[in-house]
N, C-alpha and C positions, 0 to 999 in steps of 0.2 A: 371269725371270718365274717367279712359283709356280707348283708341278705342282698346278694343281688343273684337274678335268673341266668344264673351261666351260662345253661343249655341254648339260651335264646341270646348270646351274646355275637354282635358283627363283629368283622377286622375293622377297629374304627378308635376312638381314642376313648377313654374314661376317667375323668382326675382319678389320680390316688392322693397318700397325704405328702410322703415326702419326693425328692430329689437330691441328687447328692452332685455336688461341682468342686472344682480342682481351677486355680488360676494358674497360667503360667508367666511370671513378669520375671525381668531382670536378668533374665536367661534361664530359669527353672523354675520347677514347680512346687507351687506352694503348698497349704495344707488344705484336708478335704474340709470341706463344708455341709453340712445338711441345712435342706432349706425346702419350706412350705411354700411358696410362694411358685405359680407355674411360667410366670412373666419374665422376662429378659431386661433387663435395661442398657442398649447397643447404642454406641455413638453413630450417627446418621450417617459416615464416612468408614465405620466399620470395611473392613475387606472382605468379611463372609458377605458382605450386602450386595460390593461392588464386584469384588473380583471373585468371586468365588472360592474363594478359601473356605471351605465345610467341607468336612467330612462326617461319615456313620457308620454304625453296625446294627447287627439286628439280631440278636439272641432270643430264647425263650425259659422263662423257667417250669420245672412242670411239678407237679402236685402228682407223687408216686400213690399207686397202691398199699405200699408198707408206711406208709404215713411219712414216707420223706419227700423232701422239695432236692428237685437235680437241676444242673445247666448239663448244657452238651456242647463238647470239644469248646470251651472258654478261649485257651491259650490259642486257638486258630483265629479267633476274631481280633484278637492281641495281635497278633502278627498280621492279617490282613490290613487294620488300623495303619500300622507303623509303616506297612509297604504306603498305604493312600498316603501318609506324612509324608515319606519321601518323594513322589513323585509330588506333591503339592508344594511344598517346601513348607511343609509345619512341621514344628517339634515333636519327636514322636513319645507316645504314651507308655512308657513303662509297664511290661507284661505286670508287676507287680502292683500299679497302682491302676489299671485297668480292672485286675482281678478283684483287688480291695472294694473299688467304688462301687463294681457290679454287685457283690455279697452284700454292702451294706444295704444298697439301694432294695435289692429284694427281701431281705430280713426287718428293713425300715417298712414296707410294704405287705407283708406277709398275707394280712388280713384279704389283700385282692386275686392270691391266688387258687383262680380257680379250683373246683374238686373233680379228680381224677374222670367220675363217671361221666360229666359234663361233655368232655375232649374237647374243653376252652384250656387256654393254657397264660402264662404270664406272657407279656412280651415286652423285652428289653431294648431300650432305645441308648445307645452310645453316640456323644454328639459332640464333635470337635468344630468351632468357629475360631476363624479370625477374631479380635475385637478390636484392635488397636486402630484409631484413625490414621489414613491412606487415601491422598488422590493421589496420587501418581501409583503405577502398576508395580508394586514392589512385596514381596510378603510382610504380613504383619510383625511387631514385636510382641504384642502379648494374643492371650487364648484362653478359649474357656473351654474347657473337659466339662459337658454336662453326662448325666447319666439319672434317666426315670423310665416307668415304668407302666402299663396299662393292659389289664386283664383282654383277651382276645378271644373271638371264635373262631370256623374255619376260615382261609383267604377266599374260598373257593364258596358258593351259599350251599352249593352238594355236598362240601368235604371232599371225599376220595372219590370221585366220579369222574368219568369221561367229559371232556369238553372238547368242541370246536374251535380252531387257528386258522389265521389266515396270513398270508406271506403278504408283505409291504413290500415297494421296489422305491416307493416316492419319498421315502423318511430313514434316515440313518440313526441309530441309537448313538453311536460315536463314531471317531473317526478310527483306521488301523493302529495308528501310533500316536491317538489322542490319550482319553480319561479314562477309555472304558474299563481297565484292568483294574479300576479305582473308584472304590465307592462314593462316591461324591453324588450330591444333589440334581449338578447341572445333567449328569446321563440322562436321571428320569424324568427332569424339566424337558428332556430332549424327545423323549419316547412319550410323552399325555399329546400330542396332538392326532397321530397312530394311533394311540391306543381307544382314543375318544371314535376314531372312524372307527375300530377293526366291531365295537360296542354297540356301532350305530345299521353296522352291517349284524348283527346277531351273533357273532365271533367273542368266546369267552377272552382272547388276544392275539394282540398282533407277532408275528414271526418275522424277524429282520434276514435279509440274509446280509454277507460280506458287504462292507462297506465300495471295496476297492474293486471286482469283479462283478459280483451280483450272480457268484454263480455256486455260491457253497453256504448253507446253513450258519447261520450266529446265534443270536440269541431270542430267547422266550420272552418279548419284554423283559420285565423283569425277573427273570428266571434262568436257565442253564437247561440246553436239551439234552433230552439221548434217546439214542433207537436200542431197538433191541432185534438179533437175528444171529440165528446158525449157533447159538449159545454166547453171542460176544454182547458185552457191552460196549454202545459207542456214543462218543459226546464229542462234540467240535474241539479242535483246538484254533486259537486264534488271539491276536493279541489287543484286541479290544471287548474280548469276554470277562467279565469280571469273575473270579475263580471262586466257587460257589466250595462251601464248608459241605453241605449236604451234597453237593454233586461227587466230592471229594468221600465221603464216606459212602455211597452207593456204590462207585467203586469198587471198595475196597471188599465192600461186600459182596459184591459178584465176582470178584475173586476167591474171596472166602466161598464162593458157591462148584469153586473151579469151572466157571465162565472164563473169557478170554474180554480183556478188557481193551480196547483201543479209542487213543485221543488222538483226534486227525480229522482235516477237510473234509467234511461231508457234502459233495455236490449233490443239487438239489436234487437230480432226475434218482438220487439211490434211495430217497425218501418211498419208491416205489417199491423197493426187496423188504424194508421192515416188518415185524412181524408185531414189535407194539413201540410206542412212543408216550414220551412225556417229558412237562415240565419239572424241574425240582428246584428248591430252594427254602429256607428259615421259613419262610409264612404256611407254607403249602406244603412242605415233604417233596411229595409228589404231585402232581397234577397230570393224571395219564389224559395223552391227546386221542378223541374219536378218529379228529380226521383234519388234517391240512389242504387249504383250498390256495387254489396260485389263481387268481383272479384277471391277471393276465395272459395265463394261457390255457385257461379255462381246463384245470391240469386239478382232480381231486385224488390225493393220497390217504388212504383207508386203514386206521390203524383198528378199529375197532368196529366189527362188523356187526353185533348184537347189540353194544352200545356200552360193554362192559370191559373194565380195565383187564386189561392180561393176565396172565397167572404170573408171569414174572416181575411186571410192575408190582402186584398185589406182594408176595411175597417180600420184596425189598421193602414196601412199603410198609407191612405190617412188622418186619424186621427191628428196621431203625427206630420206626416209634417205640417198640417191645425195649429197646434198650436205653432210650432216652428217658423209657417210665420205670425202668430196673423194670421190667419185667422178664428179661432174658440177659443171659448171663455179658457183661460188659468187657469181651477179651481184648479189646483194644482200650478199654483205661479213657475212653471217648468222654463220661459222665464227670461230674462232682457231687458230691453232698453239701448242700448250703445249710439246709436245716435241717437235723435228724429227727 
């Protein structure tokens, strides 16, 4: 293992040694590659450049207690991928050569992941460009499948703590029937000018509401909300939210709590009945919200009166990670074993 200070490690990037990439020319995809090198060599007319053809994903690997290395729920990011292919018009990745490239890239890398007590974790970066040159607006012919990897701490510098949001009205993350159900680049190119003010006002992040209305909750930056009340869980639905993997398993586990779980229009004035709130997503799990400000109608929503996550954030929270690190029994088959 490398001697690096885990415990003091940011969400931020770190070489490792390898990387592992997949061409696709000629209409399929060729064979993998391992490669040292952290550099791209892209034609200046590339389509990831111009038009945005890029996609990604964002995994994690974790360094168990029992001395094994896990991912969680793999095959959802497999299919997330394939859905961004199709709305983008790229090739899509094969659940079995996505699985492959991710195993190897983390067993090529081993040495960087993190130790359990640290609660740094691996984080997996899956990375589909355009590369074929293109001026005219047309999708590319060929693509490069990257896949590497860099040891992380928490997204949050608290970890599991309450933080402050503030509702945006001036800045849209996407449109209703644009990108956003697609992980692609240009969303969060879309959301750094919001997110630079929500930072500059003291707001851990900004809060989008509906692009089309302006009258119903969306998204967390880059995260996926839910409230909590009356025992239900609830999270927006809407079609420019990108379908969060972890939003998806919290779910299921407040199901499994026989909670009541509802996905549906959250207008904003019901932000006022919850009884706790938070963000979730791959970086973060959780991110329980203190308190949502509407800055416009000078309108402050209180989810955290002491300053402390919920009991029922706390719970799902400490759930998910329990099962991501095998430390509680895994009845949904959610895990892998990469390295025993």
């Amino acid at each position: 293992m490398k001697d690096l200070d885990w415990s003091n490690l940011s969400f931020g990037y770190i070489p490792t040694d390898y990387n592992v990439r997949c061409y696709y020319r000629n209409g399929k995809w060729g064979e993998i590659e391992i490669n040292s090198d952290e550099y791209l060599k892209l034609h200046m007319a590339a389509t990831c450049l111009h038009y945005g053809q890029e996609a990604f994903e964002g995994l994690k690997a974790y360094r168990c207690p029992d001395g094994k290395v896990r991912i969680f729920r793999i095959d959802e990011n497999a299919e997330r991928l394939q859905r961004t292919c199709r709305g983008i018009m790229m090739p899509e990745v094969p659940t079995q050569l996505f699985k492959e490239m991710v195993t190897k890239t983390i067993r090529l890398n081993q040495e960087y992941i993190p130790t359990y007590e640290s609660g740094a974790t691996l984080y997996i970066r899956p990375l589909l460009l355009g590369t074929s040159a293109q001026v005219g607006v047309h999708p590319a012919n060929e693509y490069l499948f990257i896949v590497f990897v860099t040891p992380v701490g928490p997204y949050f510098k608290g970890g599991f703590a309450t933080n402050p949001y503030v509702i945006v009205r001036d800045y849209d993350r996407s449109a209703p029937l644009g990108t956003g159900m697609y992980k692609v680049g240009g969303n969060y190119a879309a959301s750094l000018k919001a997110n630079a003010l929500a930072h500059e006002k003291g707001y851990a992040c900004e809060f989008y509401l509906d692009a089309k209305e302006k009258k119903y909750m969306d998204e967390c930056g880059a995260a996926n909300f839910f409230g909590i009340k009356n025992n239900t869980y609830i999270t927006p639905r809407s079609s420019s939210i990108l379908p969060s993997i972890t939003n998806k398993s919290l779910m299921q586990l407040a199901e499994d709590y026989r909670m009541k779980v509802e996905q549906r229009q959250i207008p904003e004035e019901e932000l006022e009945t919850f009884e706790e709130a938070g963000a979730c997503g791959t970086a973060a799990v959780i991110s329980p919200i203190s308190y949502i400000d509407d800055l416009d109608t000078q309108k402050r929503y209180t989810f955290s009166k002491d300053g402390n996550p919920g009991p029922i954030s706390t719970k799902l929270y400490n759930h998910l990670r329990n099962i991501q690190y095998g430390v509680e029994p895994d009845v949904h088959g959610w895990t892998t074993v990469i390295i025993e």
